[in-house]
C-alpha positions in Angstrom: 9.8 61.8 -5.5 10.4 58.9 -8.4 8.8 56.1 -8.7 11.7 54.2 -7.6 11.2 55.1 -4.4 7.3 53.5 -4.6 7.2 49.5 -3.5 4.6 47.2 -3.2 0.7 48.6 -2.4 1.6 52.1 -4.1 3.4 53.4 -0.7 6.2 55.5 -0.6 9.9 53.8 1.0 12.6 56.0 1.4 14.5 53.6 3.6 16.6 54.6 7.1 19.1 56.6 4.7 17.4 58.3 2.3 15.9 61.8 3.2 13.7 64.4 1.2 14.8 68.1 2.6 12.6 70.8 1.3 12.1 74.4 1.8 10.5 77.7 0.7 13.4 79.7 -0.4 14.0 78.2 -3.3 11.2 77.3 -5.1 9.2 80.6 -3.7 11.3 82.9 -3.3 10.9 83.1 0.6 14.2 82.3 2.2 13.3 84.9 5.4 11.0 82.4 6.3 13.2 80.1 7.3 10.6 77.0 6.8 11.1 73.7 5.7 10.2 70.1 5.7 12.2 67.1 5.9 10.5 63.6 4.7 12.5 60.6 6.3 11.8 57.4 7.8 14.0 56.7 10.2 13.2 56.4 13.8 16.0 57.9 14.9 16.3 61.0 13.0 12.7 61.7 13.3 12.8 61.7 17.1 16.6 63.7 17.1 14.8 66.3 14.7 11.7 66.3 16.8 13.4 67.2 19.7 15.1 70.0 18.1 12.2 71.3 16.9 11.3 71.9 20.4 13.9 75.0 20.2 13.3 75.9 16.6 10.1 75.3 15.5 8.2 77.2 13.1 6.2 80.3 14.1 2.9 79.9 14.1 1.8 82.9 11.9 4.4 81.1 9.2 2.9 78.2 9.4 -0.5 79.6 8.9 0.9 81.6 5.7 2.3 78.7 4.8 -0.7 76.7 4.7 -2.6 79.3 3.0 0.1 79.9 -0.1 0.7 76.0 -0.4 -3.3 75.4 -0.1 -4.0 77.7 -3.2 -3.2 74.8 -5.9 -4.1 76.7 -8.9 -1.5 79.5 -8.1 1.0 77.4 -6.6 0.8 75.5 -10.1 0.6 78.5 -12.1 3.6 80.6 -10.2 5.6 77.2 -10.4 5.3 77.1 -14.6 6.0 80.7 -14.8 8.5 80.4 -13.0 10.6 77.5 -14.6 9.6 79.1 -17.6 11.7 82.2 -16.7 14.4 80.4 -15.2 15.1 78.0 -18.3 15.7 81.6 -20.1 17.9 82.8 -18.2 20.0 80.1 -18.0 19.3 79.8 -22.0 21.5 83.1 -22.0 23.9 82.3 -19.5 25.3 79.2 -21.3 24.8 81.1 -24.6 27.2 83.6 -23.5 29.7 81.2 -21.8 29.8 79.2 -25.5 30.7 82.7 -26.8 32.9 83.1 -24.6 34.7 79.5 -25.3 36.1 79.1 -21.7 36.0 75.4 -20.6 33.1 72.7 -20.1 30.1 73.6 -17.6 27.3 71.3 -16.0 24.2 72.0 -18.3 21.7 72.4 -15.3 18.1 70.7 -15.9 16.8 72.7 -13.2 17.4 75.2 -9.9 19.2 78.6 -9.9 22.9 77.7 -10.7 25.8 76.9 -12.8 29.1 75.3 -12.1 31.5 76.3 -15.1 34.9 75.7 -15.6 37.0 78.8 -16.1 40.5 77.1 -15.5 41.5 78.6 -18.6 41.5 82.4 -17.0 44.1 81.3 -14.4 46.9 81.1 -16.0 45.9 84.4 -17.3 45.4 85.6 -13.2 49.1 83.7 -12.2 50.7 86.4 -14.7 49.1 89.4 -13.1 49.9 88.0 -9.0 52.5 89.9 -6.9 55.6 88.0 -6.8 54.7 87.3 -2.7 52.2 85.6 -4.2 53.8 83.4 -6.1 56.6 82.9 -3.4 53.8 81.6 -0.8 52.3 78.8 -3.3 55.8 77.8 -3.6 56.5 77.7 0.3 53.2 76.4 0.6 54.4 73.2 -1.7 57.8 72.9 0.0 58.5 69.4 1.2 56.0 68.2 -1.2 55.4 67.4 -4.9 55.7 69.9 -7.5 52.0 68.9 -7.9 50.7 70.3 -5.0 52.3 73.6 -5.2 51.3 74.0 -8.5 47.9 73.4 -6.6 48.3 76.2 -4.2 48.7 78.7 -6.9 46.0 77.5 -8.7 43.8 78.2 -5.2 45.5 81.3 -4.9 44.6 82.0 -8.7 41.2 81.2 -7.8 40.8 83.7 -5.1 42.9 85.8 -7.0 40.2 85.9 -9.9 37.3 86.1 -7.3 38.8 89.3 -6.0 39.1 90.7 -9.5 35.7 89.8 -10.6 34.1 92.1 -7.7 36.8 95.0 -8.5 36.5 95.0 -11.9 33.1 94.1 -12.8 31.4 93.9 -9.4 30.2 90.3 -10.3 30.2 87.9 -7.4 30.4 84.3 -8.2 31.0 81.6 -5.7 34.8 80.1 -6.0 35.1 76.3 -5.9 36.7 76.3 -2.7 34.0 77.9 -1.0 32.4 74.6 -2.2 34.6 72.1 -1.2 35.6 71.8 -4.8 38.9 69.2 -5.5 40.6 70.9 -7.6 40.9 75.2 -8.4 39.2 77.2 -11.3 35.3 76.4 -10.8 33.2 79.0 -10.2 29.3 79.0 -9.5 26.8 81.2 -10.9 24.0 82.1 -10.1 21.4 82.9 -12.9 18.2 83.6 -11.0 19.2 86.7 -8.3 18.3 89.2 -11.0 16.1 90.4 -13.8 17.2 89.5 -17.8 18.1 92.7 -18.4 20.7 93.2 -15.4 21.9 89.2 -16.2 22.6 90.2 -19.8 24.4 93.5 -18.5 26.3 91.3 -16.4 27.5 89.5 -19.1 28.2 92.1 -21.0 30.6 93.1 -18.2 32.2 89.3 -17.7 32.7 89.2 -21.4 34.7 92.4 -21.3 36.9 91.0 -18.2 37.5 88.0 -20.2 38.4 90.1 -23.2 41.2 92.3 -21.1 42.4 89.2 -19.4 43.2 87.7 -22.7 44.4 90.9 -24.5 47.1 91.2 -21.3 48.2 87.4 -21.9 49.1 88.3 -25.2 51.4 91.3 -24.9 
């Protein structure tokens, strides 16, 4: 927590809206756990979560684990350098490739597992290869309504479209925009840390080649 959240005395205020959520999966590795921690100081959450807890509380063999892992300072510290240290070069690569690649802009991530990229550019490239049902339902969809927003839902259905192509193709998965509440179609999530260098470069490899086709096709 920053020290903008320290007052007077040295002692941390997070206020009644202001919350610190943490758990294992992240940071460790150990999402089957299913244990975390939530730092707030508000009277009200604190006695709605306690109650809850009642019903879902942490195992105690879990918690005893847990203890133990967190307890062990030197290898918690250790693991944790290691492991930004790994992360930070895989990411390196990612954003190497996606300049390469010359798609669109993407959110240079200064830590955590993912990137939120941009790859608008590839949908006008996706419209082309859609059904013409396809293209008939965005219009339908617009009906009644500004030329904007059907031109919105065949970008969505661009999106999807390119989603679905990415997992035939390639068998990449990355998360589409609206599957995160994204405003507008085209943004995709990756995910950098699910697998070793090696398989992340190979990945890549395999992206770079989609990309490739998709802009041979848009030029015949």
């Amino acid at each position: 927590v920053g020290g903008s959240l320290l007052v007077g005395g040295g002692k941390a205020w997070l206020g009644p809206r202001r919350h610190v959520v943490w758990g294992m999966s992240k940071d460790l590795g150990m999402s089957g756990l299913r244990f975390g921690t939530l730092w707030s100081q508000n009277p009200a959450l604190l006695a709605a979560m306690g109650s809850a807890a009642v019903f879902s509380s942490v195992p105690g063999p879990v918690q005893a684990m847990a203890t133990s892992l967190l307890s062990d300072k030197p290898f918690i510290d250790a693991y944790l350098l290691e492991n930004s240290r790994r992360l930070a070069s895989s990411c390196a690569l990612l954003m190497a490739r996606l300049d390469a690649l010359q798609l669109g802009n993407y959110a240079r991530p200064t830590a955590g597992l993912f990137l939120w990229a941009d790859l608008r550019p590839l949908l006008p490239l996706v419209q082309a290869r859609l059904p013409a049902q396809a293209g008939a339902a965005a219009g339908a969809s617009g009906a009644g309504g500004s030329a904007e927003k059907a031109g919105r839902a065949s970008g969505w259905a661009a999106e999807a479209a390119l989603y679905e192509l990415l997992q035939a193709k390639c068998r990449l998965v990355l998360t589409p925009g609206a599957s995160q509440h994204c405003a507008e179609p085209g943004h995709f999530r990756f995910c950098y840390a699910f697998v070793p260098p090696r398989d992340l470069e190979a990945a890549l490899d395999k992206f770079a080649a989609f990309v490739g086709e998709l802009r041979n096709l848009g030029n015949c």
